[in-house]
C-alpha positions in Angstrom: -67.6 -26.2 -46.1 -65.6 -24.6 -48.3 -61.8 -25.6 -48.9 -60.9 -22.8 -51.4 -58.6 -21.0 -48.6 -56.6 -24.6 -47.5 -55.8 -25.3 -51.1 -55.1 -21.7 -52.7 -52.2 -21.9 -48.8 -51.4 -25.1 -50.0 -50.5 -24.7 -53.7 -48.7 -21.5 -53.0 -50.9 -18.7 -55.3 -52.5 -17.5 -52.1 -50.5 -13.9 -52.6 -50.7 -14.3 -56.2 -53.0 -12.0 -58.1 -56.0 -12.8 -59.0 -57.8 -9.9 -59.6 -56.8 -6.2 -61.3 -59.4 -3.1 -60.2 -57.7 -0.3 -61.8 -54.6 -0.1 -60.5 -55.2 -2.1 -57.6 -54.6 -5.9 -57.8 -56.1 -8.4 -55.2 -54.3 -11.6 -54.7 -56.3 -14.8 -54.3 -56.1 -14.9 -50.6 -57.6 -11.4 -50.4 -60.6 -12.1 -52.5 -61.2 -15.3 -50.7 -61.1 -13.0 -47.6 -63.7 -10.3 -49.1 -66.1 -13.2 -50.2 -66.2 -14.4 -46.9 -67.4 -10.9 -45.5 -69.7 -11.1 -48.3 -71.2 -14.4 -47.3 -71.5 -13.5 -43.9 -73.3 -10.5 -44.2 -75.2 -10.1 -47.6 -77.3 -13.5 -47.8 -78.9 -16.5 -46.3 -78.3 -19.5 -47.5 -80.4 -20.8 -50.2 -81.1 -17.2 -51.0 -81.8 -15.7 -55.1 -79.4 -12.5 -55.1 -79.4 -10.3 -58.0 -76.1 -8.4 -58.4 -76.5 -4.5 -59.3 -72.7 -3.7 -58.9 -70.4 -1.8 -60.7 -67.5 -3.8 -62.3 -64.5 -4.5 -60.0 -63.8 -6.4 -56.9 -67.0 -5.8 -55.2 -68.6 -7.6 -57.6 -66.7 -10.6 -57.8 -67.3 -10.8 -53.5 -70.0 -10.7 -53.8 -70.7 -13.5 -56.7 -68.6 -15.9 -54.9 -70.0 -15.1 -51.2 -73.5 -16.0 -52.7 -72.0 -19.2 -54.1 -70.5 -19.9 -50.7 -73.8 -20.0 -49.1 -75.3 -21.9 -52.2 -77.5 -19.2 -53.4 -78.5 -18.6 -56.9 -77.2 -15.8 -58.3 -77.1 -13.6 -61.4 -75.7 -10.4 -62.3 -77.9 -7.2 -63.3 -76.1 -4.4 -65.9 
């Protein structure tokens, strides 16, 4: 289970960024929201996921969706 969305509405930085990608920024809540999709679609749990990504917010998904489902992970430049 994981509570990061409950306590990022209950301590208020849910629409605070957390995150710049050029000009872009992502707020907490959003990247929670991407690392879900992540999780649900990249790996099983228990997985080993090597991450070949370019820097920005893909990246970061995709680290903590792989850490949602308790896989090990690493990244790959």
């Amino acid at each position: 289970m994981n509570v990061a969305p409950e306590l990022a509405k209950a301590g208020g930085w849910q629409d605070r960024i957390a995150y710049l990608d050029g000009d872009r920024g992502y707020s907490h809540g959003e990247v929670h929201h991407l690392a879900g999709q992540a999780a649900a679609g990249l790996v099983r749990e228990g997985d080993r996921v090597v991450l070949a990504l370019p820097d920005g917010v893909g990246v970061v998904a995709a680290f903590l969706g792989a850490a949602r489902r308790g896989s090990g992970e690493g990244p790959c430049r």
